[in-house]
C-alpha positions in Angstrom: 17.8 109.6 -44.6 15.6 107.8 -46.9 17.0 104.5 -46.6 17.2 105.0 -42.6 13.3 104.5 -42.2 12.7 101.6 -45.1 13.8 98.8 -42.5 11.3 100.7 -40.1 8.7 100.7 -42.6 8.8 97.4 -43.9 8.6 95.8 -40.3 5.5 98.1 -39.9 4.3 96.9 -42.8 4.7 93.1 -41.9 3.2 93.7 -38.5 0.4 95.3 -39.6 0.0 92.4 -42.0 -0.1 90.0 -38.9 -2.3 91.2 -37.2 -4.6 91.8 -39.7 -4.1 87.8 -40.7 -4.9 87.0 -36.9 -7.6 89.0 -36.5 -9.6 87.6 -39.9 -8.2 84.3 -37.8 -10.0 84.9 -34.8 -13.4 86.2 -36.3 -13.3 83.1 -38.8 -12.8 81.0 -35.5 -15.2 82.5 -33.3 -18.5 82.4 -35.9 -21.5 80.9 -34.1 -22.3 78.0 -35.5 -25.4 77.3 -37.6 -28.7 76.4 -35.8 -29.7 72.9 -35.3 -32.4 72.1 -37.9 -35.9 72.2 -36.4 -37.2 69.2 -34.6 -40.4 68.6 -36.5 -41.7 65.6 -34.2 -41.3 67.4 -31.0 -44.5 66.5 -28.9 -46.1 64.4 -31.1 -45.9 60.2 -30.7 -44.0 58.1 -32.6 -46.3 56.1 -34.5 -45.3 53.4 -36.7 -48.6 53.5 -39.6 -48.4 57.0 -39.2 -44.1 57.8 -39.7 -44.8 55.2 -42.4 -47.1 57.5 -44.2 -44.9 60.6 -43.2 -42.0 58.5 -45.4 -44.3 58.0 -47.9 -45.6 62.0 -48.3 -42.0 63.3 -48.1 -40.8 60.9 -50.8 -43.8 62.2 -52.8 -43.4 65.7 -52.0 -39.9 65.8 -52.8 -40.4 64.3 -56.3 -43.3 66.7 -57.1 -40.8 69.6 -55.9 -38.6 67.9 -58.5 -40.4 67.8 -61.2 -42.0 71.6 -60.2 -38.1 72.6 -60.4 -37.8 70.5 -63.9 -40.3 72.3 -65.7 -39.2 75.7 -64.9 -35.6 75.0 -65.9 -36.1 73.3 -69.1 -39.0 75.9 -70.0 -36.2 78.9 -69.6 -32.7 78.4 -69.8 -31.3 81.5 -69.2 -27.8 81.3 -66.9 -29.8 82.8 -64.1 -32.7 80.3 -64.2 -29.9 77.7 -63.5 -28.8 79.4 -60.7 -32.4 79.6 -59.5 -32.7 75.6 -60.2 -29.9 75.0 -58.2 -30.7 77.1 -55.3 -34.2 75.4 -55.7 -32.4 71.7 -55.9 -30.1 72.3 -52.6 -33.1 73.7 -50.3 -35.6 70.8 -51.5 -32.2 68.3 -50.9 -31.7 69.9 -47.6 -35.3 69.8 -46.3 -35.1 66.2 -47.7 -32.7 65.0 -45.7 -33.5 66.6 -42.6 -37.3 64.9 -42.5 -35.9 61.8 -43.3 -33.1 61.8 -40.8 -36.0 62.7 -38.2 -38.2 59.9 -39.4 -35.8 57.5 -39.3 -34.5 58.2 -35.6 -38.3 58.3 -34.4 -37.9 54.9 -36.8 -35.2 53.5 -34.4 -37.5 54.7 -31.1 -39.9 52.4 -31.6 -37.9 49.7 -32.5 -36.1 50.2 -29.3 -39.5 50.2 -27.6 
């Protein structure tokens, strides 16, 4: 009688395996996607002295981050205070890249202009 109810068992056990694999599927595949970064030049003119100096203070401020993030690391060098570096290193990399990307497209709309 035993034997009668493995085939039964094991095709439960393969369905139930399926549909578990389709329905991590479907959740994976339905996630929202993440939010578009901020538009920080929304209502204000492009201006080409002033996006200049924008460049200029980002490129400053990014370094200073840098160097803020440097000093910390190299001051404690626990495994966690790498973590914390890196953590520090992708957001200031992140924020980088999204002002410039912004300053150079209100870059392009003037030169359009």
């Amino acid at each position: 009688m035993g034997r009668s109810f493995r085939p039964l068992i094991i095709r439960l056990a393969i369905a139930a395996a399926t549909i578990l694999v389709w329905a991590v599927l479907v959740w994976l595949l339905a996630a929202p996607a993440p939010p578009p970064p901020p538009d920080v030049y929304a209502g204000i003119a492009p201006d080409p002295y002033l996006l200049a100096l924008d460049k200029q203070a980002l490129e400053q401020a990014y370094k200073e981050r840098l160097v803020r993030l440097f000093g910390v690391w190299l001051t404690d060098t626990r495994a966690t205070e790498a973590a914390q570096f890196q953590n520090g290193l992708q957001i200031a990399r992140r924020g980088y890249t999204t002002a410039m990307r912004q300053i150079e497209h209100r870059e392009q709309e003037l030169q359009r202009r």
